[in-house]
N, C-alpha and C positions, 0 to 999 in steps of 0.2 A: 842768693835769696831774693825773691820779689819783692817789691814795696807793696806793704798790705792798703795800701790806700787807693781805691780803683778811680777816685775821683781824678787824683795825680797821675794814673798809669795812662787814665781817658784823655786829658790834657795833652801829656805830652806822645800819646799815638795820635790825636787829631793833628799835633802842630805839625809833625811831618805828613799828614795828607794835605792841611788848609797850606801847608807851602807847593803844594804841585797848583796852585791856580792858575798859573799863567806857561805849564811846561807842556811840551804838544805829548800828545797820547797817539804815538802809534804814527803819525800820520793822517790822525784822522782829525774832522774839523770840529773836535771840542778839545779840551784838558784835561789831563789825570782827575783832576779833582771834577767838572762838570760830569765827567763818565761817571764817576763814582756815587756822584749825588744822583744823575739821573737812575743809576741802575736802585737805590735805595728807593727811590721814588716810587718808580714801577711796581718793586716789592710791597711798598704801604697800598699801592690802589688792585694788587691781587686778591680776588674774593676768596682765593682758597688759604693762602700766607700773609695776609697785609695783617695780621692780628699778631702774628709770632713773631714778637721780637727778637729772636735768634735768627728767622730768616733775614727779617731788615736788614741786620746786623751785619750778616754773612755777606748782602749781595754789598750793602756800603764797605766792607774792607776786601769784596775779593782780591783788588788789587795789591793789597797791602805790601806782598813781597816785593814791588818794583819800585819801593819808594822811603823804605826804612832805610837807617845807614847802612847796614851789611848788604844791600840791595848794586850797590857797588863793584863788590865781590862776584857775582853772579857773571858768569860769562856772557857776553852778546847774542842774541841770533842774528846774523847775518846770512839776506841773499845770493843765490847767485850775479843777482844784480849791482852787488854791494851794497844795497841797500838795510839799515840798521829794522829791524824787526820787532826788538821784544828783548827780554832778556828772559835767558835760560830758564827752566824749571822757578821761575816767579812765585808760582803759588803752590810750590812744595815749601819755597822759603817762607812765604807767611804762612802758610800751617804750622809750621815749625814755630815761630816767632810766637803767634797770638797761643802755641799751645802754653810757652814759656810764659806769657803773663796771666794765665790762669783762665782765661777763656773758655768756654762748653765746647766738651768734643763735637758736638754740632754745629757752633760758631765755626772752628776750627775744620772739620771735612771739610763744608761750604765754602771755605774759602780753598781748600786743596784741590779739589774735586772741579771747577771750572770747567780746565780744560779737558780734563778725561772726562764732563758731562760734550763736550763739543765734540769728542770723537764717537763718542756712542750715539749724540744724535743726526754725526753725519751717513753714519750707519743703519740707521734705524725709520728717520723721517725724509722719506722721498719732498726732493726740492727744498731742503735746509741749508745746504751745500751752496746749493746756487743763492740764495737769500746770504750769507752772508758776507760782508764787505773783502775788498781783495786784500787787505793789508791781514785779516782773519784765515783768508784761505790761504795764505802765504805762510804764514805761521802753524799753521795745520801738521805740514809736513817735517817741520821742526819738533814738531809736540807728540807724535809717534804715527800719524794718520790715522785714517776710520777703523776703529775697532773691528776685529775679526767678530763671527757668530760665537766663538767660544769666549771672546772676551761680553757680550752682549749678554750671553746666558749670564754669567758670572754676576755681571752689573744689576740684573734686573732682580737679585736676592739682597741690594741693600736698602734695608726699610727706609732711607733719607733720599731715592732715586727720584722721586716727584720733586724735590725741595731741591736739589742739586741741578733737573733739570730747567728751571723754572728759574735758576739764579743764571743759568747759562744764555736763558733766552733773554730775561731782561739787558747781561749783558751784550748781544747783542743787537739791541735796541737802541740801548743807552748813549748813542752818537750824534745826536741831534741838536746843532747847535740853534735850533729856534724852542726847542724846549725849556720852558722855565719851572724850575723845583723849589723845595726848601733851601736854607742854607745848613751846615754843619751844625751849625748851633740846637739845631730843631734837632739833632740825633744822643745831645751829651747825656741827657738823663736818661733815655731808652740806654744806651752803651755803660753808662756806670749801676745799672740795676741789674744790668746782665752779667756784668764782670763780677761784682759781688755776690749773687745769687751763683754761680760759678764756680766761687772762690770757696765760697761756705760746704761746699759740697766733692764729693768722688765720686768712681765711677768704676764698680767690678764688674766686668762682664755683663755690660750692660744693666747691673742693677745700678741705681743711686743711691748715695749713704750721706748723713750730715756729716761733717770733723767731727773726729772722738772729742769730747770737752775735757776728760782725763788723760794722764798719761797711758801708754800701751806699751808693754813687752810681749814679745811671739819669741819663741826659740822653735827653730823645725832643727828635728832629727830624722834618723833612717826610719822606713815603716819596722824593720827587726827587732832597733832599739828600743820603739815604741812597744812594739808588741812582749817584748821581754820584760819590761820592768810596769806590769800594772799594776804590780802592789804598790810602789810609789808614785806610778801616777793617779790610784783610786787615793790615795793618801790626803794629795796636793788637791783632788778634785774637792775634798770636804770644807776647803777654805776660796770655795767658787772660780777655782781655777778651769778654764778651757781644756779640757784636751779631748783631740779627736783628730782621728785621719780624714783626711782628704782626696778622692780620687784624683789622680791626675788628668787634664784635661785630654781628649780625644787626639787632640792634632798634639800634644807631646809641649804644649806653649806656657806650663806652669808659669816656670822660673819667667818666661815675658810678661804673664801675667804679674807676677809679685814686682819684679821692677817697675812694670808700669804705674800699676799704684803708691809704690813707695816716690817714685818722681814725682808725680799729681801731688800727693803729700807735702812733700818740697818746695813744690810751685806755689802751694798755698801757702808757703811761711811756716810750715810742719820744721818742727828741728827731728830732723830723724836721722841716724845710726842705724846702718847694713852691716854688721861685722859678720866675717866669714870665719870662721877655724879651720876650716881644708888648707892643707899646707898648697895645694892647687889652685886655692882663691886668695892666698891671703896678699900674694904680690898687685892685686885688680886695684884699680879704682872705687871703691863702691860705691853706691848713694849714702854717703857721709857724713850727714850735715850740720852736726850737733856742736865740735869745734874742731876746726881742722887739724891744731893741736892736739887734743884729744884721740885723733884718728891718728894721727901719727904716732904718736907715742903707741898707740896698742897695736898697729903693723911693725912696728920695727921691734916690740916684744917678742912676737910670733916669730920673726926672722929668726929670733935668736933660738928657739925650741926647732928640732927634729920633727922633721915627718913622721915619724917612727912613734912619736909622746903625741897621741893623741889627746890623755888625757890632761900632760900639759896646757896642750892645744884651748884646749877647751875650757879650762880655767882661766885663761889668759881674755877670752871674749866675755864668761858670763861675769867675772867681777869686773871688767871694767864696763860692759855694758849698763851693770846692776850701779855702780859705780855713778854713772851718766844719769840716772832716774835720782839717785839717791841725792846727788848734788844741782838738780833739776836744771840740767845741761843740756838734757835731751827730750823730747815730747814721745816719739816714735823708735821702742828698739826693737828692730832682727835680727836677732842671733843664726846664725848656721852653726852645729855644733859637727866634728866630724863623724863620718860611715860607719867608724871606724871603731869610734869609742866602745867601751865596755862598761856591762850593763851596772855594774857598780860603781863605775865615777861617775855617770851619770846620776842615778841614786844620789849617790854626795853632795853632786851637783846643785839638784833639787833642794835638798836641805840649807845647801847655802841662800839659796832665791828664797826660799822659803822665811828665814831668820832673817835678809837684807830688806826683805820690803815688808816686815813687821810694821802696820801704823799707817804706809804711806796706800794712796788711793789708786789705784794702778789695775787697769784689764790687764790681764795675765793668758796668755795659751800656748800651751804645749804642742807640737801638730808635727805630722808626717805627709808626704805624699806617697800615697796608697795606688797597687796597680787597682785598674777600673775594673769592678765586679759584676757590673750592669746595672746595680741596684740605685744606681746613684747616676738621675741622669738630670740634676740638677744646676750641674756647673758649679754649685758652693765652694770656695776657698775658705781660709782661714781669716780672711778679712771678712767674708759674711757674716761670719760669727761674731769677729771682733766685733764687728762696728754695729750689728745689731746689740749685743752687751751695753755698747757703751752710746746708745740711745736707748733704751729702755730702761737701765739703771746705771747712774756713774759708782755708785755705792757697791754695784755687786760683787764684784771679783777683786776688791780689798782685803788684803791678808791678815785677818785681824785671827789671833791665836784666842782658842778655846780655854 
């Protein structure tokens, strides 16, 4: 779980950049830390990005993976000449890292993206190639070389391709040891407005949504079971429950989409519970986060039930999920219920959720993934729904009995 305090998280990511002050960069004649301040620099005097503090932001930590502690770990490049280069995939590891402390997916590309902008614009911008320093071209062929034309088309459909490449060029600018910039200090409040503005927020499919301020249960089922039992799901609908199918997304990327949000979730301090009921999912790991104990205790129940009891199965996730709400353990539950189930435990089912979150203030949705019909070329999940519910009213999908 992250520490929700972004002024701490700010702190202790500048101390390990303001410690590269004096460590050589590359070979070249400045420092980890004067490249980085120079590349932010550039960024603030850009008439097209010196306003976006996410760009700033981006270009001051592109480095970031070559200098956190796990920065270590990362394998060398070395020369044919034996000469020391860089260290491996750098700014795969700080995408990774700043995704982990809650940083905007934008923060976060900008700093992945560097070097795959340095291969697209070796490819694309006649005498860039030659403009950039040898210890740069040296590393090139490390970092995969000039993009092919097929990977060029590819690139020139990401709406962040101007801001990516633009972080690429100031970094290599940013080498000049007669240049004089701000110091770090001058970036802490731009850096902690960003992280928290960040933090406050998610991100489906491109849309942005604030944190639910109430609690949230989803349970997805088959679209079968869904479509079988509308008399209890019109039932549950009259107590402003959700339900609705979902087309599945075109490229088949659901299930990465719903992890992906349920991790963002997490990263923000979300206590959120993924319980599976497929006896196929129940040995995973899942995004768990409510108490570890708690998760264990309800995977080693499921061990004990047969494949075969679905609707064991299945009673074993929604009461202790319901469980986790009721004993306010949990912020975020997703239930998986199984394929498999039939259409009267489920019914049952309902009735229990129904009678357990009597009183308590909870968005509630029911939801399937649905084959795509055409009619739906929206991209909406069930998180659009959630999380528009629960900015619009936290009052409304409260189970208060008639």
């Amino acid at each position: 779980m992250l520490d929700n305090n972004p002024r701490e998280t700010i702190t202790q990511l500048f101390s390990f950049l303001r410690a590269q002050g004096n460590t050589d960069y590359l070979g070249e004649r400045v420092s980890q830390l004067q490249h980085s301040l120079q590349c932010a620099h550039l960024a603030t005097q850009s008439p097209q990005y010196g306003s976006d503090p996410e760009v700033i932001l981006g270009a001051l930590l592109h480095d970031v993976g070559r200098f956190i502690p796990s920065a270590k770990n990362m394998p060398a490049m070395i020369a044919p000449d034996g000469a020391y280069i860089g260290q491996a995939s750098h700014e795969v590891l700080g995408e990774r890292y700043l995704r982990q402390l809650g940083f905007s997916e934008k923060v976060c590309q900008l700093v992945g993206s560097h070097v795959v902008a340095k291969r697209f614009l070796t490819a694309t911008e006649k005498g860039y190639y030659d403009g950039l320093s040898e210890t740069s071209k040296r590393t090139l062929e490390f970092q995969g070389g000039v993009f092919s034309e097929e990977q060029v088309c590819e690139a020139r459909g990401d709406p962040w391709l101007g801001e990516k490449l633009d972080v690429r060029r100031w970094d290599d600018r940013a080498k000049d040891p007669e240049m004089e910039v701000p110091g770090l200090e001058e970036y802490v409040e731009l850096a902690v407005r960003c992280l928290d503005e960040s933090r406050a927020h998610v991100v489906v499919v491109s849309r942005r949504y604030p944190l639910p301020e109430t609690p949230v249960l989803i349970v997805s089922v088959s679209e079968g079971l869904l479509d079988q039992c509308l008399g209890h799901v019109q039932e549950v609908k009259r107590y402003g429950w959700i339900v609705e199918g979902f087309p599945r997304a075109e490229t088949g990327n659901r299930p990465a989409v719903e992890q992906e949000v349920l991790e963002q979730l997490a990263r923000r301090g979300v206590r959120v519970a993924d319980l599976a009921a497929g006896a196929q999912d129940s040995s995973k790991n899942d995004t768990c986060l409510a108490l570890d104990s708690d998760v264990v205790d309800i995977y080693n129940e499921l061990e004990g039930l047969s494949a075969t009891d679905p609707t064991g199965r299945a009673q074993v996730v929604v009461r202790r999920g319901l469980a986790l709400l009721q004993q306010r353990k949990s912020d975020f539950v997703y239930l998986s219920l199984p394929t498999n189930l039939a259409d009267t435990s489920f019914g049952n089912l309902l009735e229990e959720l129904k009678d357990g979150l009597v009183g308590l203030d909870v968005v509630i949705a029911i939801t399937a993934d649905k084959a795509p019909d055409g009619r739906d070329s929206t991209g909406r999940t069930v998180f659009d729904a959630v999380f528009d519910r629960a900015r619009k009213s936290t009052k409304a999908s409260s189970v208060i009995l008639p």
